[in-house]
N, C-alpha and C positions, 0 to 999 in steps of 0.2 A: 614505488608507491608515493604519492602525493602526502605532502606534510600536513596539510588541513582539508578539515571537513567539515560539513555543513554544521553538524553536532556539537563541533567547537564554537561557535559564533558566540557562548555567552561567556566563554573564556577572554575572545579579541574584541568587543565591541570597542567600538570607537580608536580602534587600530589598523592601522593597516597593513595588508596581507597580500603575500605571492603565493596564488595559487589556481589548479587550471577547474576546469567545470566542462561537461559538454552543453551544446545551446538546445533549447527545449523550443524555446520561439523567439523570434527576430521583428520589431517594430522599429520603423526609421518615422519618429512626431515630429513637427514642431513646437518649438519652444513661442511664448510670447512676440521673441523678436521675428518669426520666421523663421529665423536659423535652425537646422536639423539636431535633436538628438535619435540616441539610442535606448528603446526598451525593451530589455530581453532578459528570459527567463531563463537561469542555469540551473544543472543538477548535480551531484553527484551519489553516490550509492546511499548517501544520510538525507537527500531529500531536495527540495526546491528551495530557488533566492531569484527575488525580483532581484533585476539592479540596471542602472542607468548609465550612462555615458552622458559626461555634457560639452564635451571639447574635444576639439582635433576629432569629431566626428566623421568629417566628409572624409579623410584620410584611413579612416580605417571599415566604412561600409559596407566597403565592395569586397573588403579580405577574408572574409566569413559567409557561411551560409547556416540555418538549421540542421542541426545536427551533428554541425562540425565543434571542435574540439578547442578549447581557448584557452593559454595561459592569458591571466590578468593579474593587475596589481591595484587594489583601491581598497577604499577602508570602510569597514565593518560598521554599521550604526543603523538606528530604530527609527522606523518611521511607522505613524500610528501601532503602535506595540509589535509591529513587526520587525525582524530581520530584513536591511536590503542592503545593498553593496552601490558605492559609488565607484566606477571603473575611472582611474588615470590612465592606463597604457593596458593595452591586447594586443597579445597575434595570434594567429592559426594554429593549430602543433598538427605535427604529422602525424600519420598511426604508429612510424615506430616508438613516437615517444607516450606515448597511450598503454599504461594498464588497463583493460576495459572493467576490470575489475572492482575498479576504484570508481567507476560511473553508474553500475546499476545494481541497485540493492538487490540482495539474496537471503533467500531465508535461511538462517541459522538454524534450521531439522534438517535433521537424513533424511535426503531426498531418496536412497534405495530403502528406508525403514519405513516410509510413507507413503513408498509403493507396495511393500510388500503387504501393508494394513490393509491397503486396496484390496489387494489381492485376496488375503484373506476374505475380506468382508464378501467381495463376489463370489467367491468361490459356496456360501453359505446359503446363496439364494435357493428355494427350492423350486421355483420355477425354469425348465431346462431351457425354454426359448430365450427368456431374459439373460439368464447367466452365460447360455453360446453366444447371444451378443454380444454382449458388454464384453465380454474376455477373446473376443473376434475384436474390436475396438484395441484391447489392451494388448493382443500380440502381433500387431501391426506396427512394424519397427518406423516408422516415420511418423504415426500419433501418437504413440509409446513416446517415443523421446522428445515430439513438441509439448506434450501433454506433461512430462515432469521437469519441462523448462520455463513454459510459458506463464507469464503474469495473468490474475484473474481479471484484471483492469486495467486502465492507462494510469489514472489517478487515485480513484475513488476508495477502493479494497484491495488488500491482499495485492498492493503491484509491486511487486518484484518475484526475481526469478525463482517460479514455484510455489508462487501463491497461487496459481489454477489448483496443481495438486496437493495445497494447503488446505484451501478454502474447499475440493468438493470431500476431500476426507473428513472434515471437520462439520460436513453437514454431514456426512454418511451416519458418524458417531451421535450426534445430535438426532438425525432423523429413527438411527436405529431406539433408541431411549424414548422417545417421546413414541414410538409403534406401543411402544408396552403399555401404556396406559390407553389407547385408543386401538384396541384388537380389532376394530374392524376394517383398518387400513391394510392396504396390502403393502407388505415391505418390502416385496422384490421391485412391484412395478414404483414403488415410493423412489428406493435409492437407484434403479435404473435411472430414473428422473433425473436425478442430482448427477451421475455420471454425466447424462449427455447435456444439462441445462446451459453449461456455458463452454463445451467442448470446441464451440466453433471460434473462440477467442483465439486458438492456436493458429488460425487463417487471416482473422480479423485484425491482432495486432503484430505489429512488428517487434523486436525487442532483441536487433546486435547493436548499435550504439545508443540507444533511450527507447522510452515506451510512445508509440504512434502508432494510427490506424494506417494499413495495408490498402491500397486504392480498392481491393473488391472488400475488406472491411468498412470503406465511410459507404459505399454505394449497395452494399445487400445488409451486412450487420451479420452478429455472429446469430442469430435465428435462423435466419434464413441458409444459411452459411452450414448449420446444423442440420435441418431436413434435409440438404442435398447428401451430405454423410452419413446420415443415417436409411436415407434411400440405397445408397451404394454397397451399405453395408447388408443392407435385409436382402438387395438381389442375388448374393451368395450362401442365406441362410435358408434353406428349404425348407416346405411348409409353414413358414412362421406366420402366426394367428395374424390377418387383417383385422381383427378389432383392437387386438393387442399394440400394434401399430399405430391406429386410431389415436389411441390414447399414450400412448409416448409423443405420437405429434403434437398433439396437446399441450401435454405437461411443458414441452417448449416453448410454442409461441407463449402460453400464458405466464409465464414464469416471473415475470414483472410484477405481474397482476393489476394493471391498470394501463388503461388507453392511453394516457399522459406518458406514462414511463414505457411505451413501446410495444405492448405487447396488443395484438390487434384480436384476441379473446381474454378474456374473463375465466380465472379457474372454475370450474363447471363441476368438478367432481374431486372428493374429498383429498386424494395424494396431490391434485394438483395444487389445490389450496394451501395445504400444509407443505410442501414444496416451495411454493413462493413465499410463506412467511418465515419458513425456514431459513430459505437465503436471504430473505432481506436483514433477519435478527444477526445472522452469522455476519454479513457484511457491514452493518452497524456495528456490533460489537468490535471487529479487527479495525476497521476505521475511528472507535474512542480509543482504543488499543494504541493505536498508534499514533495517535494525537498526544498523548502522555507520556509515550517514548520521546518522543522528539522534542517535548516541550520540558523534558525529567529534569533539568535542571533550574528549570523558573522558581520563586519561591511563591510563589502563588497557587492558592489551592485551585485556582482558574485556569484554563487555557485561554487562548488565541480563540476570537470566531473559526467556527467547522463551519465552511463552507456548503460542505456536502449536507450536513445534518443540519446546517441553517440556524446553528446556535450556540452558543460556549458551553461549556464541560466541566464540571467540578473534578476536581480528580479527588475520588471520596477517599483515601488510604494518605494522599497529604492530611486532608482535612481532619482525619479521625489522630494522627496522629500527632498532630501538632497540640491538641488535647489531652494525649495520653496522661504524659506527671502529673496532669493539676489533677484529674478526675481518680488517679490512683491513690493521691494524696487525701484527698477529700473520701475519697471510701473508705480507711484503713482510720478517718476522725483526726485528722491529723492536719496540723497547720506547718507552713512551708518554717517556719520558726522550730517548730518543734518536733519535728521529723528528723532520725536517725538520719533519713536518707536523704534529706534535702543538702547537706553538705558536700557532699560527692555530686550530686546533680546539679546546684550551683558552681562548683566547682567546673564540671564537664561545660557547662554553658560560658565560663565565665572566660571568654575568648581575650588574647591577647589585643589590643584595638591595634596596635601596630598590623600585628601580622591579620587582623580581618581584616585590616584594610588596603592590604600592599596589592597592588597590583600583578601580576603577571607578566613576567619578563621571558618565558620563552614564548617566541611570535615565531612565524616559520621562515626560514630563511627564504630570501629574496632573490630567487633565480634572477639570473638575467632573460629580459624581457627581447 
């Protein structure tokens, strides 16, 4: 296992570090002078780092490809309130010295206690056509096992291993809650929806050394990728309703729910609707999610620009609690002077300046290069 990881970065800033990453993307710029650098994007299971190369470039261009595996040594530092990495020395590493482990995030749930959730919840439907599908889907040993492997996205949500079977369990529970207050939704053909809406992702992305599109994912897309699955699947269910069909094909393309974002209709009828807002709130919410994770040690109530969301984040549970003493002090009529309890809480605050301030002396050792 690798000594450092993306999540330490606010441990070593402005240190530098031996450690490897796999390559996500590979750019050969020029610099000002003409001279060639390096921009490329590494990962490992805690997340992404720009980082650059600016010497002895031409030397090390051709020894790398996308996707291949790189010990580096260079040092940790902020460029516009980001993380990026300046690279002194790279090379290749081979796969036997590769944990893969150590390169792509995993979801921390039981992945057999969040199949079985599934399970249950299909097994509830009272519709028989719905529920022989879906569970025709689910005992198909090679979408059974891509489907509780597969990431729900490259970037954006839920992308690591089992965020597909994260993310549609988590609208199942969602979609089922929100049926209750709107009885005139159907909830078999609602959460069939949500089974099949991003089932085709298990075609569309790749995910044994990083997350990337599949060449019949950039060129059809997981919709498209879907109807052909879910045709394959209905020519072994006998009699199964063609209107019923109809509208499962639907609730796919439109699942976006806007032209811009891919889908080439418009939710038309009410499960479709509440299907696409479904997943968009579920996949927003795991995307602030984990914008906060990754950012958990900033001391800012703020994050980093979200790209995706097109905007910065409060992380309200800093921000409430950075708050708490005074406004407890202040209800109870009490001034930080004459509070029993401000003594103990001055105290707890009242940090040694040496020791806030000393630095961190375990940095990871420095394999040889």
């Amino acid at each position: 296992m690798k000594d450092f990881f993306l999540s330490d970065c606010n441990k070593f800033e402005n240190k530098i570090v031996t450690t490897s990453f796999v390559v996500i993307t590979k750019q050969v710029k020029p610099k000002k002078s003409g001279e060639p650098y390096l921009a490329l994007t590494l990962a490992d299971r805690c997340g992404q780092i720009e980082a650059k190369m600016w010497d002895n470039v031409e030397d090390a261009i051709g020894t790398f490809e996308q996707e291949d595996f790189l010990k580096i040594k260079g040092l940790i530092n902020k460029y516009k309130n980001r993380f990026q990495i300046t690279i002194h020395k790279l090379r290749r590493m081979g796969d036997s010295e590769v944990d893969f482990a150590d390169y792509l995030p995993k979801t921390t749930k039981d992945i057999d206690e969040l199949w079985r959730s599934l399970t249950e919840f299909v097994a509830s439907f009272e519709n028989p056509h719905l529920r022989g599908l879906v569970q025709s889907f689910m005992a198909d040993p090679e979408i059974a096992h891509a489907y509780r492997s597969a990431p729900a996205a490259k970037t954006l949500h839920h992308a690591y291993i089992g965020g597909l079977l994260d993310h549609v369990l988590s609208l199942f529970r969602s979609c089922d809650l929100i049926c209750r207050n709107y009885p005139q939704i159907n909830r078999d053909l609602l959460l069939t929806g949500a089974f099949l809406h991003d089932i085709g992702k298990i075609h569309e992305l790749t995910y044994n050394r990083s997350f990337s599109y599949t060449s019949r994912g950039q060129l059809l897309g997981h919709m498209i990728i879907e109807l052909e699955m879910l045709q394959a699947k209905l020519a072994k269910v006998p009699d199964f309703p063609p209107e019923l069909k109809t509208l499962l094909e639907h609730l796919i393309i439109s699942h976006h729910g806007q032209y811009e974002f891919g889908s080439p209709k418009l939710p038309m009828f009410p499960e479709a609707l509440m299907l696409h807002y479904m997943d968009d709130l579920d996949s927003k919410m795991e995307s602030m999610r984990a914008h906060f994770e990754r950012e958990s040690e900033s001391e800012s109530d703020w994050t980093s620009y979200n790209s995706s969301l097109g905007r910065t984040l409060l992380n309200t549970a800093k921000f409430l609690k950075k708050r708490e003493p005074k406004t407890a002090a202040a209800a109870a009529g009490l001034s930080a002077a004459d509070s029993l309890d401000a003594a103990p809480i001055a105290a707890a605050n009242n940090e040694n300046p040496a020791e806030a301030n000393a630095e961190s002396s375990a940095v990871p050792p420095e394999d040889l290069l």
